[in-house]
Each structure stands twice: as structure tokens, then as C-alpha cells.
N, C-alpha and C positions, 0 to 999 in steps of 0.2 A: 341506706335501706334499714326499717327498724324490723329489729328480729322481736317475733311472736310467741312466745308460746300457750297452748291453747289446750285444757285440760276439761276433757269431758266423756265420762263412760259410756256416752250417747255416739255411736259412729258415725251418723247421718247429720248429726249436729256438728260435730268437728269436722267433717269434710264438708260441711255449706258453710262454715266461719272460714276455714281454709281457701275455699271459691274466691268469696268475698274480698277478705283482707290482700289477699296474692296478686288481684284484679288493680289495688292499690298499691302495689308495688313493694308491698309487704314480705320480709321471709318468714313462713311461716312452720315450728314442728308444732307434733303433736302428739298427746300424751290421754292416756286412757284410766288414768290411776293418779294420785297426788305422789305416790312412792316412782311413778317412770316420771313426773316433773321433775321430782327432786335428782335424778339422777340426770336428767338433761340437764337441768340447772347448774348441776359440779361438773358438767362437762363444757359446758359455754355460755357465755353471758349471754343474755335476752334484757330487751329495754321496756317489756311489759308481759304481766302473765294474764290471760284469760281463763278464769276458770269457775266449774259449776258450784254451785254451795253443797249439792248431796250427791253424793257416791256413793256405792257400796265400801264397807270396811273404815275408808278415811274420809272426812270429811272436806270440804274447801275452804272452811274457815281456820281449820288445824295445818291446812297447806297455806295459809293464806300467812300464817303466826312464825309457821317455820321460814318464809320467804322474807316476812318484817324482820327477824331476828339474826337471820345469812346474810340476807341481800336487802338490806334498808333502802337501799336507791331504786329499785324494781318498782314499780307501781305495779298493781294487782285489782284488777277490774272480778268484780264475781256478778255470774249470771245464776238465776234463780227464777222458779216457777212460777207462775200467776197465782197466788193465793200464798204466797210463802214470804211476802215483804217485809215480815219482820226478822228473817233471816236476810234478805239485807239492811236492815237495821244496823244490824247486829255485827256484820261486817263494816259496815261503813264506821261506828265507833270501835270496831278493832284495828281500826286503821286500811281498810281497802280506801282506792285512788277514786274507782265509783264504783255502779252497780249496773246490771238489764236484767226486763224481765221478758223472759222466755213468753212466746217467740218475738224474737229478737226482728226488727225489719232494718234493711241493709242499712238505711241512710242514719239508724239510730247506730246501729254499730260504730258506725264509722266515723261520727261524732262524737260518742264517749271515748272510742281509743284517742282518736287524734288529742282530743283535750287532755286525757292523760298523758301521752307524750311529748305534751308542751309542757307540760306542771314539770314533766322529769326534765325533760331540757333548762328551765327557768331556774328548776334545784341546782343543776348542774351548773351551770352559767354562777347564779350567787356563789355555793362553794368555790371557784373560780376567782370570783372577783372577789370574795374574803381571804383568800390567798395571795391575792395579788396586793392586797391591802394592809395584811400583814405586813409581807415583806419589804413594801415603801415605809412602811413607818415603825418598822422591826426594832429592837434593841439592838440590832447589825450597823445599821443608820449611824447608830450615835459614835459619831471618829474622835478619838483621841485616846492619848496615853501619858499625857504628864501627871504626876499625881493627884493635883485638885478635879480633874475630870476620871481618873480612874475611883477617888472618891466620893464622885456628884453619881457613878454609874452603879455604885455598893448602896447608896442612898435611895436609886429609885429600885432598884432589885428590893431593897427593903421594902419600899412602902407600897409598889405600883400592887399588891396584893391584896392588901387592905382596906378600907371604907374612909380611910381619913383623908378631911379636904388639905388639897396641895396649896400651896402659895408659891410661884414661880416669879424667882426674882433674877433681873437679868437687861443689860443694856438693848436695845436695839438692832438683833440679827444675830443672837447669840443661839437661837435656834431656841428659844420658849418653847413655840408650838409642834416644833417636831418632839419635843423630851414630852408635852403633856401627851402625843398621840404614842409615845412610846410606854408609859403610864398605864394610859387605856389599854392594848393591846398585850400588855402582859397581868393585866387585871384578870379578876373572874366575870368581868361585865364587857370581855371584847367581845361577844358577838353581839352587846348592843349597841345602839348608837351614839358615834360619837361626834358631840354639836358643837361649832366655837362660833362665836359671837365676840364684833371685835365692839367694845364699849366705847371708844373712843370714833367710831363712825359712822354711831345713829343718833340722831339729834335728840333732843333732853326728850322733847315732847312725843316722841317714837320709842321710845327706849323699853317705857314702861311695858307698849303692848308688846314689841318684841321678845321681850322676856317673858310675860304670865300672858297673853294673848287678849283677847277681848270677842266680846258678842257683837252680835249684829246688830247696829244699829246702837253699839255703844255711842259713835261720834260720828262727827260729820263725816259721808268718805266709809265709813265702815258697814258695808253691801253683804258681808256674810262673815261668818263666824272664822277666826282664824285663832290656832295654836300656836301659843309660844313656844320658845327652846325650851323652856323645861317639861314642856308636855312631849316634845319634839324628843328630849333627850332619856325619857322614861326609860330605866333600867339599863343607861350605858351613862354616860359621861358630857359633863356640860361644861369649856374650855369659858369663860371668863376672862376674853385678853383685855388688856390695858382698863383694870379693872379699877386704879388710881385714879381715872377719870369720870366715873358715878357721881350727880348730885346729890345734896344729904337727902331728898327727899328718896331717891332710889336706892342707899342707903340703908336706911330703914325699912323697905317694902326686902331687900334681897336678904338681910339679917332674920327676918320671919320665916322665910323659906329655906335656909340654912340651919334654921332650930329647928323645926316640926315638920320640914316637908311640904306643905299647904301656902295655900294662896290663892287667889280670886281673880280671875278674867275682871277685865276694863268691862264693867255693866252689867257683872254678875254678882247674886251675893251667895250663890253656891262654891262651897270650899273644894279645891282641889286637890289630890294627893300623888304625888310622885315620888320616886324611887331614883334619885342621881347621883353619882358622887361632883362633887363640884372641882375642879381645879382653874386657878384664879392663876394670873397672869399680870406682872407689869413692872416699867422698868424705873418708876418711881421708889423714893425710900418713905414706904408707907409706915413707919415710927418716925421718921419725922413729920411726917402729913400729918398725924394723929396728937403731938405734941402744938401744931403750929393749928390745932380745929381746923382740919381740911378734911377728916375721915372718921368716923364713928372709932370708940377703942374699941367699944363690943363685935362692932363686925369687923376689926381690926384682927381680934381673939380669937375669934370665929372661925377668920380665915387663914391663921397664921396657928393652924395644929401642925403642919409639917411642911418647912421649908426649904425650898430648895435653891439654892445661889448658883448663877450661872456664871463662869467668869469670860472678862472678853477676851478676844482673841488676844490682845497685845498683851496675856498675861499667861499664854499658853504656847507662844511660836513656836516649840518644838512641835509643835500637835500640826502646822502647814502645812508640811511634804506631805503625811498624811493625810489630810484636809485635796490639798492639790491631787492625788493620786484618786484619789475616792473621786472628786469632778468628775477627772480626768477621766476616766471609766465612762464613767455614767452619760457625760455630753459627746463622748465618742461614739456609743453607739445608738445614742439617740440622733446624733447627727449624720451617721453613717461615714465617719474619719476613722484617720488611720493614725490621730496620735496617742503617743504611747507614755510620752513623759515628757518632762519641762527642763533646759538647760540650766546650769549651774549658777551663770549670771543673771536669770532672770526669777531664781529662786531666791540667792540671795537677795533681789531687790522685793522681792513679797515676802521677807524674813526683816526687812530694816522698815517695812512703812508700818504705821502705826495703827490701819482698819478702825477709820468712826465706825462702820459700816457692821465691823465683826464680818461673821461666817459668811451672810445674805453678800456681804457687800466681795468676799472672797468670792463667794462663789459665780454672781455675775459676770466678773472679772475673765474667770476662768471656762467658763461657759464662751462667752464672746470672745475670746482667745481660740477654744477650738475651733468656731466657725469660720475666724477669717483665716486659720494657721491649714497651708496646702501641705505642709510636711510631717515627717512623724514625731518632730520634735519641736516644741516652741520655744523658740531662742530671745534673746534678748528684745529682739526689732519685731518680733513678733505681738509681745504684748504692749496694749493699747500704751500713749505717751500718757504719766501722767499731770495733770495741769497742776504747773506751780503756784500756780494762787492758790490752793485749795489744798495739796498736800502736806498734812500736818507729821512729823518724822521724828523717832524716839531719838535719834543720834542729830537732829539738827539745833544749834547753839542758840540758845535762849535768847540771846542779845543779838540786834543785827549789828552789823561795822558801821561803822561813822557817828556823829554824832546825833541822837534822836534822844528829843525828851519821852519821861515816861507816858505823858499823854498822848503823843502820837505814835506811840509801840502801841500800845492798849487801844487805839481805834484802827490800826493797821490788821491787827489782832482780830479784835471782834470784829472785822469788814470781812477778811478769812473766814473764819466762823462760819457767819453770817454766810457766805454763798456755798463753802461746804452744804451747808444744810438744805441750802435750797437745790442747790443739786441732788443730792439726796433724796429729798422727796419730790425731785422731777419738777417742780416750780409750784408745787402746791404749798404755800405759805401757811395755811392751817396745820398740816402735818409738821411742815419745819419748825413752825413755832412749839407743837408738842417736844417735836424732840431736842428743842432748845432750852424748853421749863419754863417760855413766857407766853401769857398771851400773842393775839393774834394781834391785836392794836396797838402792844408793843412793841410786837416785829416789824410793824408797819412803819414805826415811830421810826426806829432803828435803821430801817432801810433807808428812808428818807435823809433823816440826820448823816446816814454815814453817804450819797449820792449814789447807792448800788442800781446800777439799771437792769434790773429782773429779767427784762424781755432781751437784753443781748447777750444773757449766760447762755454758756451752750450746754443744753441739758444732754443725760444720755439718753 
């Protein structure tokens, strides 16, 4: 039930708003003075004020200032005379929610409130899910405590203030995109938007509009004008993952927009201006890319003003239990279980494997462990077995037993590898190949040469 308040020197006028509103199921007080609102007001919330623009003594738009100022979330509707419109003008750039003009007929009443008590709900709702948004991707988010991570967390406290573009370097599930969103949110640009784009999963010829957008009727297929990320991203933040995989010619088109700002829609020759910070993302060693001419140095420079190294897991194990407890929480009561923590022997067995995977690959693990685990503890038998072809282990002996030349180690080796990966990225051989560092046609080479049969891995 939305509570009313209704402020009008006029008696016959606030007892037919009262009729009215009450008839909608409305609570409604009422107040004869701007000085009896304000004191209703410190007595109990109200989700909208109605009230006249002239009084005797105080006015409605000086009540209307003192309500912006108390009570910013209240919308304040002002009723005003016939012949007096630019007293609501005048109100409406001081910030009222809307305006009527006297006399007021029911159905228009009832329409201006309602619609301001949607705007106030919608406010409500966004402050809500900007809190909620916060706190998934909080600087609380970020688990661990070995030193190189209690150092990586002084580094973005440092810079996530500032204007300067990030470059995040870091393997494959090391959590990049959770450290840029934590970046954004303790910036000065968190209440704007923030955009990721993953580069490596729009094709060359996509890529362009993606980013600076294009007009209608730039190309074939192009029916109306569409906004790229960076117009997308205007005064909050544009995530650039797997930014190692740009062709030169995008290159060059992203290096201009990182010095000036500007850029031009596909079919436009009007310039555009936005306002981003850029953080770039990938888990290439882009000084070697730039040594071997695979990456501009200038947009190398560009994007390498403040770096960040992520290290992987198998270089942080103490950081696990913590890593596992934080899951552990989180897939509990999203899942509605009741576990609480992981046994001794099944710790130590995610303290000795080696995580191609990192955190992403930790964390699925432990996810899928709560769901099929009925007790309050996941014990050993509980977690998934894992498949010895594929397990690669910091504590397992470099050389197998028996007699093996080194050529058939090294394709026993890469055959490992090789279905790791493809497991890993579910049987999507493009992706595997990225995170192998070869083409797609050499993975294919590979697969073949070594007799891997794709379709009888068992993906998860």
C-alpha cells in the first residue's frame, strides 16, 4: 500500500485527492501547510509527496527543495493553477517527479502518481541491483593470502582509482575478469558501465563493428544503426579480454581510440568521442608477440601503462583451503546443502594436482562436488575420480619405468596434452588450439598424427 502525502491549503481540494487516491487503495495523510508536511515527514516515510506550488507563508517549491535535500528517494508531484505553468516549469527543473494542473480530473491524477511510483520503484530496484553487483564482484571476491596475491591486491588498491589503462596478464582461470570487475567497482567510474568483450570470439570481420559500431546500411545485413562497446561503455569501463588475439589491422583502428578517444562507426565519417578507461586482458606474453611482429610496440605502450601479473594457482597452493571454503559457501547455499567443509584426504589431493585449469578449473570441481555430496562433509569418494590420462601432477616422476625412447615420451606427452585441452574446452578445438598457442590446422595435424579420437573423450 503506497503511503501519500498530500499538501494543500485548499480543504475541499485535499479531501477530493484523499477520495480519490484512498478509492485506489492508497494510505493517504494530509497536510495544510509545507511546515505540517515536514513534520509528517520526520515522523514516517511516505513513497510520494503531492503538493500545491502556492501557499500562504511557504511555498511548494521550497517544500519541494527541503524533500530533494531529506528525502532524495520521495518523488514530489506539484499541482499548480491554470495560468501558472511556468511555475511548474520551474519545479519540474528543480527536480519534481511531475506536475497537474488544477482542476485536476481523476483519471489524470491517477496516472501522474502511478507513473511516479513506478520511476520510485525502478530507482529502488537499480540501487538494489547496484548493490547486488557490488558485492559479486567486491574487492571481498578476491581469495587469497600468499604474498604474490597479498601484492597483486596493494597493486589494484593502487591503481583501480585512477585513469590509467590496465593490462592483465595471467593464464587461463586465474580469475582476469573477476580482478578487472573488481578494478571497475572500486574506481570513480563504478556507477558506470562496465563492458567486456571477449576478442578472441568475434570473427575478424565482426570485430570491427563490435567495437566502434556501424550505420545503417554500412554493409550487407546492416538494417539499423548499432552501437559499439565503446559507445556502450561511455563513462564506465571497457574489459578487452584476450586482447593478444586482434589482427594488425584492428591494431591500429584500437591504438587511435586509446590516444584521443574518437573513432568512426563502419559508414560514418562523423567522429566520435567517448570517455573509458580501457582494461585489456590476455594470457599471451605480449613482449614476446611484439619482438616476433605479431603485435604493434605502440599499442603494446599504450596498453602496458600499468600491469598486472596474475599468478596461477600451482604457484599459490596455500591460497586452496581458502579458495575451497569461499566455493564452499557460496555453491551451498545456492544449492540449498548443507556442506560445510572438505576432508583432510581430499584436500590434500587438490593441494598435490597441478590446475591447467587455475581457480575456473578449481572452482567447477568444487561446485560439482556440492551437488552430488548428500553429507556435510566431502570426503575423499566424494570427489569426482580424476582421469589418468589427463592428470598432469607437481609430485609425478618425469620419466615413466621401463624402457622408452625419448620420441615416444614426447608423443605420449603431447597426446596428454593434447586431450587435456580438449577437455578443457569441452571439445571445442578452436578454443583448445588458443590455449595450446597453435593454430586450428595444427591442432588438427596433431590430432590426426598422434590417432586421438575426439568424439570418444568423455567431456565434462
Amino acid at each position: 500500500m503506497a503511503r501519500i502525502l498530500v499538501v494543500d491549503d485548499d480543504r475541499s481540494v485535499r479531501k477530493a485527492l484523499q477520495v480519490n487516491l484512498s478509492k485506489q487503495g492508497m494510505q493517504v495523510t494530509l497536510a495544510n501547510h509545507p511546515d505540517e508536511a515536514l513534520e509528517a515527514l520526520h515522523e514516517a516515510p511516505y513513497d510520494l509527496v503531492l503538493t500545491d506550488v502556492r501557499m500562504p507563508g511557504s511555498t511548494g517549491l521550497q517544500l519541494l527543495q527541503k524533500v530533494r535535500e531529506a528525502w532524495p528517494d520521495t518523488p514530489v508531484v506539484m499541482m499548480t493553477g491554470y495560468g501558472s505553468v511556468e511555475d511548474a516549469v520551474t519545479a519540474m527543473k528543480s527536480g519534481a517527479a511531475d506536475y497537474l494542473i488544477k482542476p485536476i480530473s481523476k483519471d489524470e491524477l491517477l496516472v501522474v502518481i502511478d507513473r511516479a511510483l513506478e520511476q520510485r520503484s525502478l530507482r529502488a530496484e537499480l540501487v538494489e541491483l547496484r548493490r547486488e553487483v557490488h558485492q559479486r564482484y567486491g574487492f571481498e571476491n578476491l581469495v587469497g593470502a600468499t604474498p604474490c596475491m597479498v601484492q597483486l591486491y596493494e597493486e589494484v588498491a593502487a591503481v583501480a582509482d585512477t585513469s590509467a589503462t590496465v593490462l592483465l596478464i595471467g593464464e587461463t582461470g586465474t580469475g582476469k575478469e573477476l580482478l578487472a570487475h573488481a578494478i571497475h567497482y572500486r574506481s570513480r567510474r563504478a556507477n558506470g558501465p562496465f563492458v567486456r568483450v571477449n576478442c578472441a570470439a568475434i570473427p575478424e570481420t565482426l570485430l570491427e563493428s563490435e567495437l566502434f559500431g556501424h550505420e545503417k546500411g554500412a554493409f550487407t545485413g546492416a538494417i539499423r544503426q548499432h552501437k559499439g562497446k565503446f559507445e556502450q561503455a561511455d563513462g564506465g569501463t571497457l574489459l578487452l579480454d584476450e586482447i593478444g588475439e586482434i589482427n594488425a589491422f584492428m591494431q591500429v583502428k584500437l591504438l587511435r581510440v586509446l590516444e584521443n578517444g574518437e573513432f568512426q562507426r563502419i559508414g560514418s565519417t562523423q567522429t566520435t568521442q567517448v570517455d573509458v578507461r580501457v582494461v585489456a586482458s590476455t594470457n599471451k606474453d605480449l613482449a614476446r608477440e611484439v619482438r616476433e611482429k605479431r603485435f604493434r610496440s605502440d599499442l603494446f605502450y599504450r596498453l602496458n601503462v600499468v600491469t598486472l601479473s596474475i599468478p596461477p594457482l600451482r604457484d599459490r597452493v596455500e591460497d586452496i583451503p581458502l579458495l575451497v571454503d569461499h566455493f564452499l559457501v557460496k555453491y551451498a547455499a545456492r544449492n540449498d546443502r548443507t556442506v560445510h567443509r572438505i576432508g583432510r584426504r581430499a584436500m590434500e589431493k587438490l593441494e598435490r594436482y597441478d590446475w591447467p585449469g587455475n581457480v575456473r578449473q578449481l572452482e567447477h570441481l568444487i561446485e560439482r562436488a556440492v551437488i552430488l555430496t548428500r553429507d556435510d562433509v566431502i570426503d575423499d569418494l566424494s570427489l569426482p575420480d580424476e582421469d589418468e590420462e589427463t592428470v598432469v601432477r607437481r609430485d609425478e616422476p618425469l620419466l615413466p619405468p621401463g624402457e622408452v625412447t625419448l620420441q615416444e615420451w614426447l608423443l605420449a606427452f603431447e597426446r596428454r596434452v593434447i586431450v587435456a585441452a580438449l577437455k578443457e574446452a569441452s571439445g571445442v578445438q578452436a578454443r583448445a588450439a588458443r590455449r595450446l598457442g597453435v593454430s586450428r590446422s595444427n591442432l588438427n595435424y596433431r590430432i590426426g598424427r598422434l590417432g586421438i579420437a575426439v568424439k570418444e573423450i568423455e567431456y565434462e
